[in-house]
VOBA-1610 file (N, C-alpha, C; in pm, whole numbers, padded with zeros to 5 digits, always signed):
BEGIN
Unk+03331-04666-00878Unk+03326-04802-00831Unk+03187-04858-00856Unk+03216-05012-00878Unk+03069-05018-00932Unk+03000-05059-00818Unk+02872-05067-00802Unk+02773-05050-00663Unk+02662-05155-00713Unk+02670-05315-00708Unk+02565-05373-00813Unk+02435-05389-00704Unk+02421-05332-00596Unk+02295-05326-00485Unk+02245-05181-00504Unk+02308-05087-00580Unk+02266-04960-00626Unk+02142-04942-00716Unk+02006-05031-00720Unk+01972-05036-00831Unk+01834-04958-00792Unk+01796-04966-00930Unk+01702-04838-00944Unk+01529-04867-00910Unk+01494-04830-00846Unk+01338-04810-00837Unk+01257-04719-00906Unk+01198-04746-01041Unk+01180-04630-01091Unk+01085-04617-01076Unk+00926-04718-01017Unk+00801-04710-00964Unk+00834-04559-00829Unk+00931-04627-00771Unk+00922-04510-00610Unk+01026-04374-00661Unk+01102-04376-00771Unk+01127-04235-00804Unk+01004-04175-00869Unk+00912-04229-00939Unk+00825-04148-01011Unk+00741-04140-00900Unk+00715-04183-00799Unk+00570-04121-00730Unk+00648-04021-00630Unk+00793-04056-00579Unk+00869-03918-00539Unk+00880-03830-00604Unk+00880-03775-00764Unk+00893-03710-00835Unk+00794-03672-00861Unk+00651-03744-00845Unk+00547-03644-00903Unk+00459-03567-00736Unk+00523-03618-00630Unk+00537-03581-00498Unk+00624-03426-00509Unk+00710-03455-00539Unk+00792-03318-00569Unk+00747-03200-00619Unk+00721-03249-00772Unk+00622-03148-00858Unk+00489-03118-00810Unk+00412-03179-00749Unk+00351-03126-00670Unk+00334-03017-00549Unk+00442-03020-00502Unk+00523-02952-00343Unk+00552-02840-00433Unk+00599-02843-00535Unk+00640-02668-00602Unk+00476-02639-00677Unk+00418-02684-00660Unk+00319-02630-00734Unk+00250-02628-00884Unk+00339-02732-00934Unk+00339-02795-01094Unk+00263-02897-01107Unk+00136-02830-01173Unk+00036-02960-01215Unk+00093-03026-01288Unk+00050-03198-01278Unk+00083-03311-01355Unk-00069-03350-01396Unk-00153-03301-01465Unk-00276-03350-01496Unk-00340-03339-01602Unk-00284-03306-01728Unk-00320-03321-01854Unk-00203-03412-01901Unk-00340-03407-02003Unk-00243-03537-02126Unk-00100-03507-02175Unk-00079-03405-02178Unk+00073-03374-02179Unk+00165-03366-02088Unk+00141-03343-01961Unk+00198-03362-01864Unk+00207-03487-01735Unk+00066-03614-01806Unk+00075-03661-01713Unk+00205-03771-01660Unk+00302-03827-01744Unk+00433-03879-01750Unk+00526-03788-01736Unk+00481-03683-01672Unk+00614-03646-01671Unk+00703-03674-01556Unk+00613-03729-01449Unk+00746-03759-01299Unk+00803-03879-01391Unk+00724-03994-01437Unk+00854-04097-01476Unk+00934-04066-01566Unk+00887-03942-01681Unk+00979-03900-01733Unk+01133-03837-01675Unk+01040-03776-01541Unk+01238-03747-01503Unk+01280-03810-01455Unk+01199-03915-01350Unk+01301-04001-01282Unk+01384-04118-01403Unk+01342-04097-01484Unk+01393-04173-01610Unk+01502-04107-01653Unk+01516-03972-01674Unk+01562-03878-01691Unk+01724-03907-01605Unk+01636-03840-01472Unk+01728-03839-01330Unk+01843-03975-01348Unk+01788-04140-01370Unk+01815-04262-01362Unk+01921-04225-01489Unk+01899-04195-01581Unk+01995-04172-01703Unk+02086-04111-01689Unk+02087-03996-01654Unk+02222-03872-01620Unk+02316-03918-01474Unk+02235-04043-01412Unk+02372-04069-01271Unk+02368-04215-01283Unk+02358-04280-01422Unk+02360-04412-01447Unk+02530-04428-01403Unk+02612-04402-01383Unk+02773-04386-01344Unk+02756-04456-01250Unk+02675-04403-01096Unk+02678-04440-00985Unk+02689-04632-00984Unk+02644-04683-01083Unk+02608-04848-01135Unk+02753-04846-01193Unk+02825-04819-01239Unk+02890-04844-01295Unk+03084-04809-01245Unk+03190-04914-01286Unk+03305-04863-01249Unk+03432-04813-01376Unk+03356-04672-01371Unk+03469-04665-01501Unk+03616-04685-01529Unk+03687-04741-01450Unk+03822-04746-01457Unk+03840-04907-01514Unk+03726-04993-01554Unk+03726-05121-01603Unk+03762-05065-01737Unk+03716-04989-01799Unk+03737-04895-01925Unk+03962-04928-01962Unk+04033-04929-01844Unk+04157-04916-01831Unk+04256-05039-01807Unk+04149-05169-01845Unk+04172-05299-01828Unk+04227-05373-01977Unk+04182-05310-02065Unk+04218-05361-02202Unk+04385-05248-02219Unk+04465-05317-02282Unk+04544-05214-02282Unk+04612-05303-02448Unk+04739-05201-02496Unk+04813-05233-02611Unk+04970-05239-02616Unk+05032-05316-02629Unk+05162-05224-02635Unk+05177-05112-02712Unk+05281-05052-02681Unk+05335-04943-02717Unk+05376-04958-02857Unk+05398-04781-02941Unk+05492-04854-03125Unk+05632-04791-03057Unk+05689-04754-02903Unk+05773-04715-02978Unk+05903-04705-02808Unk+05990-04723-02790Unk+06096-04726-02631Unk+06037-04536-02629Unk+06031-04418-02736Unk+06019-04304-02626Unk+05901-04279-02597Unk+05869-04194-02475Unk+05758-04169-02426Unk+05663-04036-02483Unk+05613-04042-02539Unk+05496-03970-02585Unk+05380-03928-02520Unk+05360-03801-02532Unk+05172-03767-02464Unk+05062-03819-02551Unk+05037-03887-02433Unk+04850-03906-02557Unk+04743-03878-02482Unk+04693-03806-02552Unk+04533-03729-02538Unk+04444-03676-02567Unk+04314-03706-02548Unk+04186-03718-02597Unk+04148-03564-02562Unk+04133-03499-02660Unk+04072-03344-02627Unk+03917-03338-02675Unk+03883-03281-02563Unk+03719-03211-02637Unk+03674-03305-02579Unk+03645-03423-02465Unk+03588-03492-02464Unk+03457-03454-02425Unk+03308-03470-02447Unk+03262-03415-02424Unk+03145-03451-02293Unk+03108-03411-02242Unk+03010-03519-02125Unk+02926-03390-02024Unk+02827-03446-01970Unk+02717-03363-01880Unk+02690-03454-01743Unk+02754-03372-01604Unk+02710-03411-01533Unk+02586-03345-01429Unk+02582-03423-01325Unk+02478-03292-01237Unk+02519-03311-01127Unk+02527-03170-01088Unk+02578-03119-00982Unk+02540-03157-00875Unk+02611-03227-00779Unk+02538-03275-00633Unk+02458-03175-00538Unk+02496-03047-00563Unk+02466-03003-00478Unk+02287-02932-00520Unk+02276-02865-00641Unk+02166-02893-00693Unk+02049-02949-00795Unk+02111-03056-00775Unk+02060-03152-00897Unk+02025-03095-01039Unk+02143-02995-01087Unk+02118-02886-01176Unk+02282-02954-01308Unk+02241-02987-01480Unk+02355-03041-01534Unk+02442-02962-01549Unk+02561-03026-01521Unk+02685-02893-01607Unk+02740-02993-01666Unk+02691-02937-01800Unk+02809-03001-01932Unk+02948-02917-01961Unk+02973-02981-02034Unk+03149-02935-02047Unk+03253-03055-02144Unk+03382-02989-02137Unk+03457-03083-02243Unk+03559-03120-02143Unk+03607-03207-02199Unk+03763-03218-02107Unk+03888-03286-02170Unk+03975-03247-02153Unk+04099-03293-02226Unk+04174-03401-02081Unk+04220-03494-02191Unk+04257-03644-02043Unk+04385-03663-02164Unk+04502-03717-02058Unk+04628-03701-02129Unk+04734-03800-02003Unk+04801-03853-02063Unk+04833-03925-01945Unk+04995-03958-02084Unk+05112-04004-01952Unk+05239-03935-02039Unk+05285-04109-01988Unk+05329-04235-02099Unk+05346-04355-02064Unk+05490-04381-01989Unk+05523-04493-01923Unk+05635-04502-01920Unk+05682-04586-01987Unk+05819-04557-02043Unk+05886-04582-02182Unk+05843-04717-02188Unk+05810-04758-02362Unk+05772-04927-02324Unk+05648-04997-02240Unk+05610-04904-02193Unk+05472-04897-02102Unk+05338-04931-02217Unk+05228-04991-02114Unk+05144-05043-02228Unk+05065-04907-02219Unk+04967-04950-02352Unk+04853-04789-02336Unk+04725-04842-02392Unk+04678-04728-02370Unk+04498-04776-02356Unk+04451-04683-02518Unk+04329-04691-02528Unk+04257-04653-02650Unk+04203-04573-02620Unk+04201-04457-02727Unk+04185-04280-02692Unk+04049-04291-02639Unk+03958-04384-02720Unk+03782-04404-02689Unk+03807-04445-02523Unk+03898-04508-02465Unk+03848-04530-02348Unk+03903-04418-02216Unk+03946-04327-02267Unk+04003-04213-02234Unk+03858-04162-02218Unk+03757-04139-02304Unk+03658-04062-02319Unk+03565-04122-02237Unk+03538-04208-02264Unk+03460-04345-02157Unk+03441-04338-02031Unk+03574-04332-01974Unk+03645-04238-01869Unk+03561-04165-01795Unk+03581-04075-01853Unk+03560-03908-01877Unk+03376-03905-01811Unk+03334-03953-01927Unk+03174-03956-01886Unk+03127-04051-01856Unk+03157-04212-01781Unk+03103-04277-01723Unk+03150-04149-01538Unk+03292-04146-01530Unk+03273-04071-01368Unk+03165-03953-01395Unk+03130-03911-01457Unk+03041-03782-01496Unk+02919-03785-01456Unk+02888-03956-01517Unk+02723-03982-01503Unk+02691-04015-01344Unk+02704-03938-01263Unk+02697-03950-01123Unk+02647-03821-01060Unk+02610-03808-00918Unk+02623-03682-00870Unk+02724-03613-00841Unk+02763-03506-00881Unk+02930-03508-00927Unk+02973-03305-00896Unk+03089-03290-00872Unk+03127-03186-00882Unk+03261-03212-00902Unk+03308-03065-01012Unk+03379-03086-01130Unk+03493-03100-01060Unk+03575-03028-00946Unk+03692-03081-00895Unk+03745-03236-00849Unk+03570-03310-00789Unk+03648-03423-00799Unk+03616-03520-00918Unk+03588-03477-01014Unk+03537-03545-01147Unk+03704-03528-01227Unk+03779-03422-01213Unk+03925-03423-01251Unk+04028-03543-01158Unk+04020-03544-01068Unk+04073-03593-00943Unk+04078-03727-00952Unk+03928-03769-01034Unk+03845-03929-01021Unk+03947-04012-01137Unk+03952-03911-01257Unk+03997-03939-01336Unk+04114-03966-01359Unk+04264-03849-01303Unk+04398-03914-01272Unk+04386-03967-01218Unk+04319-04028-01073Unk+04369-04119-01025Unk+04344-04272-01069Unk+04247-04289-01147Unk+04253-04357-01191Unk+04314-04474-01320Unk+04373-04329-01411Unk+04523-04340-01460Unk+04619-04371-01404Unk+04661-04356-01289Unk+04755-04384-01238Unk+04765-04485-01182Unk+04624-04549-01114Unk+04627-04669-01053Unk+04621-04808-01192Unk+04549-04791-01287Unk+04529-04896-01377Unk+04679-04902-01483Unk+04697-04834-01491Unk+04837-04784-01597Unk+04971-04764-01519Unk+05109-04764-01603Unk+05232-04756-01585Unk+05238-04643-01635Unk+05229-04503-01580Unk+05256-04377-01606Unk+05371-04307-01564Unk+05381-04188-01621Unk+05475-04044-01542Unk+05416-04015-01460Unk+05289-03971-01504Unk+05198-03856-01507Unk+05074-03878-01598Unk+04964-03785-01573Unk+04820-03788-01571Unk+04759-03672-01564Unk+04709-03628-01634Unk+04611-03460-01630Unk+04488-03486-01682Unk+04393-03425-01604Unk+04265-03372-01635Unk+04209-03245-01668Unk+04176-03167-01765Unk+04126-03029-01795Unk+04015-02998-01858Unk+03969-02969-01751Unk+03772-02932-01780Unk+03741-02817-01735Unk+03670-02783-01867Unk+03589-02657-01856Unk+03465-02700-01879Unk+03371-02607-01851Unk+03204-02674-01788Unk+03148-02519-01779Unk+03027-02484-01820Unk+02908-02456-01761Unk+02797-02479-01624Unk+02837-02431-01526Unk+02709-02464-01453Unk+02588-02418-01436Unk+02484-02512-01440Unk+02330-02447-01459Unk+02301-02361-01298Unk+02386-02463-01201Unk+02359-02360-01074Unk+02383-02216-01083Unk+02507-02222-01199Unk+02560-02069-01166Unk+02497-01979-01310Unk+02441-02064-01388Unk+02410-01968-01510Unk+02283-01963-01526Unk+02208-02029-01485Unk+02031-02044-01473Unk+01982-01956-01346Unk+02035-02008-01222Unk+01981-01955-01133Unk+02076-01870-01029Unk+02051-01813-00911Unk+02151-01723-00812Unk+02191-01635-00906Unk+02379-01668-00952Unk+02422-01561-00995Unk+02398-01574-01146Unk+02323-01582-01203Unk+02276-01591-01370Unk+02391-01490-01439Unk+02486-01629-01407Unk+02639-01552-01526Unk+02628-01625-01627Unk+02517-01592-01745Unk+02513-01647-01849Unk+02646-01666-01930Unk+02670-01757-01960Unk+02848-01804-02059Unk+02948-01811-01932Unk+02943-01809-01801Unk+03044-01813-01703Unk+03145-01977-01744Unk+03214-01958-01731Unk+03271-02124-01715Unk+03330-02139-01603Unk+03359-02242-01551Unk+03431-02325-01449Unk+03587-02388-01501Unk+03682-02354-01438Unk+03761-02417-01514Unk+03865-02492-01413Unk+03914-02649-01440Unk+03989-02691-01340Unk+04057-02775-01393Unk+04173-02779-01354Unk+04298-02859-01420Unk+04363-02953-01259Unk+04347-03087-01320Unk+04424-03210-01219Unk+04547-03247-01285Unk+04675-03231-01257Unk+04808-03245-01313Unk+04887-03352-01177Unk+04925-03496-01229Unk+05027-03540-01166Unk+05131-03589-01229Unk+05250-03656-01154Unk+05371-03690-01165Unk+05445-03548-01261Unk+05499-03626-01386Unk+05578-03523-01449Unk+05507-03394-01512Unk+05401-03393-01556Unk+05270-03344-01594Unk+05274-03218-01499Unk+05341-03244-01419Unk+05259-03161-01281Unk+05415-03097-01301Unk+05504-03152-01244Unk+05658-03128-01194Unk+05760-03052-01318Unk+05719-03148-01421Unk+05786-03061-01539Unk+05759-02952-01644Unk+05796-02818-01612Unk+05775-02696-01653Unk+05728-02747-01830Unk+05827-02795-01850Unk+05767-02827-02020Unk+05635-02898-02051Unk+05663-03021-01977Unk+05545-03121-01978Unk+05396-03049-01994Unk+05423-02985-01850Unk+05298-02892-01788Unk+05226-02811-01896Unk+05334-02736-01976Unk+05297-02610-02089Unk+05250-02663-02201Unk+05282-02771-02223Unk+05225-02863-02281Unk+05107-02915-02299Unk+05085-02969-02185Unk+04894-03046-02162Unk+04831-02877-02108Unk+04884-02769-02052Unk+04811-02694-02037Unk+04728-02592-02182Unk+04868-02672-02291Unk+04843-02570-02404Unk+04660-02654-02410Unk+04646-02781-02461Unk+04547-02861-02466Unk+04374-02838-02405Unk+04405-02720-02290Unk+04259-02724-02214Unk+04187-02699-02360Unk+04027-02768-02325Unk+03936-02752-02414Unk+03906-02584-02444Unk+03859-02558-02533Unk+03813-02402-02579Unk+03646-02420-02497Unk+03672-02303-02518Unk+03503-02221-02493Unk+03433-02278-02585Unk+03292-02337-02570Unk+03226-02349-02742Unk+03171-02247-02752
//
């Protein structure tokens, strides 16, 4: 949802940020380091630029259909990096978005499928409801069956630091209406989850 009083201070993130780096013990005082708090809060401001923004406007342009039967369409591999709310740490990942029309039903453009995908991303975010964000929002802007989300992801919480399961993935699948209900449908968009890179 878009938040247009959400806006950014990037004077008071950089003196919080070089407040920060300080508190751990990271000089900011040579010529190479001295930008670096506005560098992240620049940084920081870039990777949850989402929070500004409502990606389901993305689901406002639509097309008719070529055809009365209903067909799957979906964008695989999409690719996008969010960061994790809980420690401001990115997990990138791909995701496959697939949404099943109803017959004669209008449809949207694969690019805004992806759009999608990584405008909810660019937020503070964790990956179950980043699947969640996404059908439902298919479902509310569109005349659907059904709606799936399938993302696999890396997390830096879990592969950098604690349990350093270097190559671990995360993997989570959001399936509604027929998607969800119909054994075929299902085997279907499940064949689709993104690969490992």
């Amino acid at each position: 949802m878009t938040n247009p009083t959400n806006t950014i201070d990037l004077t008071g993130a950089t003196e919080h940020a070089a407040g920060l780096l300080a508190a751990l013990g990271i000089p900011c005082d040579t010529e190479s380091t001295a930008a670096t708090p506005r560098r992240m809060a620049k940084a920081l401001a870039e990777l949850t630029a989402g929070v500004r923004l409502d990606p389901a406007r993305h689901l406002a342009v639509t097309f008719p259909s070529e055809g009365e039967r209903a067909g799957l369409i979906a964008a695989v591999g999409v690719p996008f990096v969010a960061m994790c709310e809980h420690h401001v740490l990115p997990f990138p990942g791909h995701a496959t978005v697939a949404y099943l029309p109803t017959p004669g039903a209008r449809i949207v453009g694969l690019s805004k499928l992806a759009r999608l995908v990584q405008e909810f991303a660019a937020r503070p975010q964790v990956q179950e409801r980043l699947g969640r964000q996404v059908v439902d929002a298919l479902g509310a802007y569109l005349d659907i069956q059904g709606a799936a989300c399938l993302i696999r992801s890396q997390h830096a919480c879990m592969t950098l630091r604690g349990a350093r399961a270097h190559g671990a993935a995360m993997v989570t699948t959001h399936l509604t209406g027929a998607l969800h209900a119909d054994p075929a449908r299902r085997s279907e968009v499940l064949a689709l989850m993104p690969s490992p890179s």
